[in-house]
VOKOLKE-497762 format. One record per residue (C-alpha): residue number from 0; residue in one letter; x, z, y. Coordinates in pm, 1 decimal. Layout:
<tikes>
+--------+---------+----------+----------+----------+
: drense : drenkol :        u :        w :        v :
+--------+---------+----------+----------+----------+
:    NUM :       A :        X :        Z :        Y :
...
+--------+---------+----------+----------+----------+
</tikes>
This chain:
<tikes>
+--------+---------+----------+----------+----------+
: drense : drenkol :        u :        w :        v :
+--------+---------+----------+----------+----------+
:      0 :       X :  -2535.0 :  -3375.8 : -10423.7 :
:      1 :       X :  -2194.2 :  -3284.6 : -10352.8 :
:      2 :       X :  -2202.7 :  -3619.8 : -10147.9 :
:      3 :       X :  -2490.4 :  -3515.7 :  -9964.8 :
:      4 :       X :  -2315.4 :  -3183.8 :  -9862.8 :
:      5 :       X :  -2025.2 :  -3358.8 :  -9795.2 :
:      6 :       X :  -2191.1 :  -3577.4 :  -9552.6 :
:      7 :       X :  -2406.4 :  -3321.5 :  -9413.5 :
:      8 :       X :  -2039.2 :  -3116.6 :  -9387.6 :
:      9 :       X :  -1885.0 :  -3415.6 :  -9186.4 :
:     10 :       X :  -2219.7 :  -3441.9 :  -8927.7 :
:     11 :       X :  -2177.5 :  -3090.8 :  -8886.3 :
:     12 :       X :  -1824.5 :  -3145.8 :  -8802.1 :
:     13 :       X :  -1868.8 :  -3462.3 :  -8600.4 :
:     14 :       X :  -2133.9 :  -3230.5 :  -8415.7 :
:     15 :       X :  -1899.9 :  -2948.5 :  -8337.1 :
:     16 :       X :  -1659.5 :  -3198.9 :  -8267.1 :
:     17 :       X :  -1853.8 :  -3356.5 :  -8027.5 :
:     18 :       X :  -1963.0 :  -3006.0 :  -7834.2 :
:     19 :       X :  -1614.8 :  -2944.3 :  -7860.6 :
:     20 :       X :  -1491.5 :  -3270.6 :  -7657.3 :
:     21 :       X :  -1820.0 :  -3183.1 :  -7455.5 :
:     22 :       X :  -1673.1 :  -2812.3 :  -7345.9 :
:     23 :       X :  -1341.6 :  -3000.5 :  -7294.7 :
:     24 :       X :  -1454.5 :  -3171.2 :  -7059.9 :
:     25 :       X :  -1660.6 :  -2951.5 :  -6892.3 :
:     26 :       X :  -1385.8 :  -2714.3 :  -6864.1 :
:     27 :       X :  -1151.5 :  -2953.5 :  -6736.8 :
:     28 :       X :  -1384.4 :  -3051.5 :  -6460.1 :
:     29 :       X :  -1461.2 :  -2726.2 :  -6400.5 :
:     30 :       X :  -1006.2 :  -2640.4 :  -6405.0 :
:     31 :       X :   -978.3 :  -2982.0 :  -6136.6 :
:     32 :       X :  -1236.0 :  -2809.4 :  -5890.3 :
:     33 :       X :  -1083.9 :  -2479.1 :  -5932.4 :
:     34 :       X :   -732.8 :  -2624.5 :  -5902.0 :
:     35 :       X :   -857.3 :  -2845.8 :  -5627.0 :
:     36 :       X :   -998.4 :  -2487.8 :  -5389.6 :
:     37 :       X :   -683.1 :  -2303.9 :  -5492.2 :
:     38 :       X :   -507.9 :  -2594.4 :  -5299.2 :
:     39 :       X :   -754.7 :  -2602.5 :  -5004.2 :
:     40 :       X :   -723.6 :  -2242.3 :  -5017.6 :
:     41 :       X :   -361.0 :  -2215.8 :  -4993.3 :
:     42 :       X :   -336.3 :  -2550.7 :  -4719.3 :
:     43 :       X :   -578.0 :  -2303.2 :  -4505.1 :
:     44 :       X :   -381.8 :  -1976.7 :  -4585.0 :
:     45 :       X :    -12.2 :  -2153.4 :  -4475.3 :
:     46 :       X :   -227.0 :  -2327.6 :  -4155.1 :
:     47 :       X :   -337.2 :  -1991.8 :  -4058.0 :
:     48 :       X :     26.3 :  -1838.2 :  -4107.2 :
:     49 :       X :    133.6 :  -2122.5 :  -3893.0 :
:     50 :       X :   -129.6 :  -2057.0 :  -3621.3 :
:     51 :       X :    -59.1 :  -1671.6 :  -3609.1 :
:     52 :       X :    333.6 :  -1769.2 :  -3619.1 :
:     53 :       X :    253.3 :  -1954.8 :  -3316.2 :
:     54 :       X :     48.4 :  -1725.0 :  -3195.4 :
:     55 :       X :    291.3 :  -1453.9 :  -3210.0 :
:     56 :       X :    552.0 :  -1723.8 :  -3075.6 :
:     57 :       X :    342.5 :  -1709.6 :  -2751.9 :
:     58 :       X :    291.6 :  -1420.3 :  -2690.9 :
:     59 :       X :    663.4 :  -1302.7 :  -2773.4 :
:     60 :       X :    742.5 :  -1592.3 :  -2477.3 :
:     61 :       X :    429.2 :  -1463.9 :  -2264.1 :
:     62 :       X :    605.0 :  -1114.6 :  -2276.5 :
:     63 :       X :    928.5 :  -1210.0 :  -2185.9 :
:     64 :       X :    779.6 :  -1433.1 :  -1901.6 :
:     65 :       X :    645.5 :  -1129.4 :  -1751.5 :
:     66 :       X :    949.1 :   -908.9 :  -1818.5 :
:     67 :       X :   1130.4 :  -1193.7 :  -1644.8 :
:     68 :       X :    850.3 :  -1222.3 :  -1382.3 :
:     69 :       X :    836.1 :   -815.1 :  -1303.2 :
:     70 :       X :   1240.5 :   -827.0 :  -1286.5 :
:     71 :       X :   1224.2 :  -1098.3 :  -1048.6 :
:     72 :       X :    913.4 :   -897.4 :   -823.6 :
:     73 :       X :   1135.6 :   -656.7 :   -811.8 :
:     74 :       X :   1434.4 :   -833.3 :   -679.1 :
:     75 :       X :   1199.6 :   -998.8 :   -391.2 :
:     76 :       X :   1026.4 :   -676.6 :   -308.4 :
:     77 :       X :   1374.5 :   -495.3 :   -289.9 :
:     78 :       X :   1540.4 :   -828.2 :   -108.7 :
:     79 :       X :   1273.3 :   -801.9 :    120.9 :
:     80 :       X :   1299.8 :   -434.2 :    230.4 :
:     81 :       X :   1694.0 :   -513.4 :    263.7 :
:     82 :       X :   1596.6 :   -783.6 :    497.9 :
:     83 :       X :   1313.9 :   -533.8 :    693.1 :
:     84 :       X :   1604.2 :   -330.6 :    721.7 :
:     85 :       X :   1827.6 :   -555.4 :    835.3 :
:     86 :       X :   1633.5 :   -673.3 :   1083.0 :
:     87 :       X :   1518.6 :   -330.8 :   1253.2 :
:     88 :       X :   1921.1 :   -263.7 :   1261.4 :
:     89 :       X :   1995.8 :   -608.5 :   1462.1 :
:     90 :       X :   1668.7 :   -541.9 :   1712.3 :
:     91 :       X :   1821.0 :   -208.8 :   1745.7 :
:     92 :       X :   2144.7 :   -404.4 :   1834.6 :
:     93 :       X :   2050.0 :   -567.9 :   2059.2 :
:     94 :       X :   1837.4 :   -344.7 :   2220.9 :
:     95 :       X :   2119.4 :   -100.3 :   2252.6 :
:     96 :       X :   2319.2 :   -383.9 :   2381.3 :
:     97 :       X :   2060.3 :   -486.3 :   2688.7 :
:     98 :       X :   2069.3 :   -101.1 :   2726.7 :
:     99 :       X :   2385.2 :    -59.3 :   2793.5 :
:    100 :       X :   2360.2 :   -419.5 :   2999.9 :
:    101 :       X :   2141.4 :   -277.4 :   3257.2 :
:    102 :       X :   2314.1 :     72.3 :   3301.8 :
:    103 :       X :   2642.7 :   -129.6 :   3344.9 :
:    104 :       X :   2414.8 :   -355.7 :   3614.9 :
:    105 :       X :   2287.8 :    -26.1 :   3726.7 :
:    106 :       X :   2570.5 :    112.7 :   3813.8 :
:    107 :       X :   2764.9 :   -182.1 :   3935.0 :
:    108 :       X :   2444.5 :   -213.1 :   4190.4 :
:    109 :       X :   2452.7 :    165.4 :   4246.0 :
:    110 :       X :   2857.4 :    170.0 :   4333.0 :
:    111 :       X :   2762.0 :   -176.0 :   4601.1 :
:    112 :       X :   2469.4 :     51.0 :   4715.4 :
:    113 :       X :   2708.0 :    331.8 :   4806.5 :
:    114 :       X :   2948.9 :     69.9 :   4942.4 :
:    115 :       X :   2740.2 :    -81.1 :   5210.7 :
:    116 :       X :   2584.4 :    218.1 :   5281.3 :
:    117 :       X :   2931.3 :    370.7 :   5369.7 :
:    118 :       X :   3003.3 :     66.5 :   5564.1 :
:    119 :       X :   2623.0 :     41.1 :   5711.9 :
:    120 :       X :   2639.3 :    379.3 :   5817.8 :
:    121 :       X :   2834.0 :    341.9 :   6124.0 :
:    122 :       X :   2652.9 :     45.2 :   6259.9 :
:    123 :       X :   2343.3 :    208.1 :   6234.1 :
:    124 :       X :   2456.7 :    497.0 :   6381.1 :
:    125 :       X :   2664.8 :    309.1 :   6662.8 :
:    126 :       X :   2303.9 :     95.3 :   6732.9 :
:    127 :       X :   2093.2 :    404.1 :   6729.5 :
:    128 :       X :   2315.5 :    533.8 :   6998.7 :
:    129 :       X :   2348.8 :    228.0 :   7199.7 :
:    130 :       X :   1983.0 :    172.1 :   7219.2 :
:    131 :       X :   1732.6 :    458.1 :   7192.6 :
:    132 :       X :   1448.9 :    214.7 :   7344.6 :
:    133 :       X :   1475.1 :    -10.5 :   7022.0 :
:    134 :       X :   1313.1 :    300.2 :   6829.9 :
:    135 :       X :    942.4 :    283.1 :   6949.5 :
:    136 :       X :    748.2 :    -21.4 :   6899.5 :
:    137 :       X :    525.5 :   -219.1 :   7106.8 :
:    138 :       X :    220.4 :   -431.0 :   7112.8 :
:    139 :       X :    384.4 :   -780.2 :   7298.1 :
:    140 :       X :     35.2 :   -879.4 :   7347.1 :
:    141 :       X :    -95.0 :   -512.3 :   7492.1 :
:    142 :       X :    263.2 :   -522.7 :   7700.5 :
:    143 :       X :    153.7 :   -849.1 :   7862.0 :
:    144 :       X :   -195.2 :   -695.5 :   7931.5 :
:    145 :       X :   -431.6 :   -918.5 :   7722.4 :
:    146 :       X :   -766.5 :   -735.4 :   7643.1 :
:    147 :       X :   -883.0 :   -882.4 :   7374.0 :
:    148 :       X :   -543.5 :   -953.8 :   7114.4 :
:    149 :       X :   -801.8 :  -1111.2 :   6894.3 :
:    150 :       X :  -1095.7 :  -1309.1 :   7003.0 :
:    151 :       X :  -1184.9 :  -1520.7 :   6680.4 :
:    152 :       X :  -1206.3 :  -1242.8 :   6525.9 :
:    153 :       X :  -1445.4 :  -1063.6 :   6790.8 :
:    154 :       X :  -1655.7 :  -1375.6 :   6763.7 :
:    155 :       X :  -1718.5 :  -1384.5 :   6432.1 :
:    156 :       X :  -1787.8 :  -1054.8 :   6433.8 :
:    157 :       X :  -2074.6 :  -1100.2 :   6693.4 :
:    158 :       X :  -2220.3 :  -1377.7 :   6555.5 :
:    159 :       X :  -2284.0 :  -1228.6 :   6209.7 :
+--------+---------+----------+----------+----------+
</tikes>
């Protein structure tokens, strides 16, 4: 009988024994899967630090792009009112300067003006003398005694 317990003692062993190699394996499975989405899980955790490290990358460049972009607005804007200015100053110019051109013509033509009309003056005056007949004007065509000065003209008129 002690044998038979014996015996009955080792199945019960090899049983438990072979549950126990049973669990094992089981829970060594059950360890690779866990071990094997703690891995996925940390591959996707350091991609998405990578992405948002880029991310951040961008938009850090993206800022300073515009910073850059705004300064250099700025410039062109202020470059171009410089150059409005600038160029209302030399229209100005030259406006001033064809001013003062044609007062300087001006004058020049009112000083030759006053010239020949101090040197006309006595001509005219000596002719007006001279000639008092000169001053009243007359028809050549009424002085020779023709009618009718123009006699197209009267035609036309009649036949319309």
């Amino acid at each position: 009988s002690e044998l038979g317990k014996a015996r009955a003692e080792i199945k019960e062993v090899k049983a438990e024994l072979e549950y126990e190699r049973k669990a094992r394996r089981r829970a060594e499975l059950l360890n690779k899967r866990l071990a094997k989405d703690v891995e996925e899980e940390r591959i996707s955790r350091e991609v998405e630090e990578m992405q948002n490290n880029q991310l951040l990358k961008e938009i850090s460049f993206a800022k300073s792009e515009m910073i850059r972009m705004k300064r250099n607005l700025e410039e062109e804007r202020r470059m171009h009112r410089l150059a409005d200015v600038l160029r209302e100053e030399r229209v100005q110019m030259k406006m001033m300067d064809a001013r003062l051109f044609l007062e300087e013509k001006i004058s020049e033509l009112e000083e030759g003006e006053r010239e020949r009309n101090r040197m006309m003056k006595p001509k005219v005056l000596e002719r007006a003398c001279s000639s008092p007949g000169r001053r009243t004007w007359e028809n050549p065509q009424i002085k020779k005694g023709i009618k009718n000065p123009f006699p197209r003209v009267m035609r036309a008129l009649r036949s319309k």
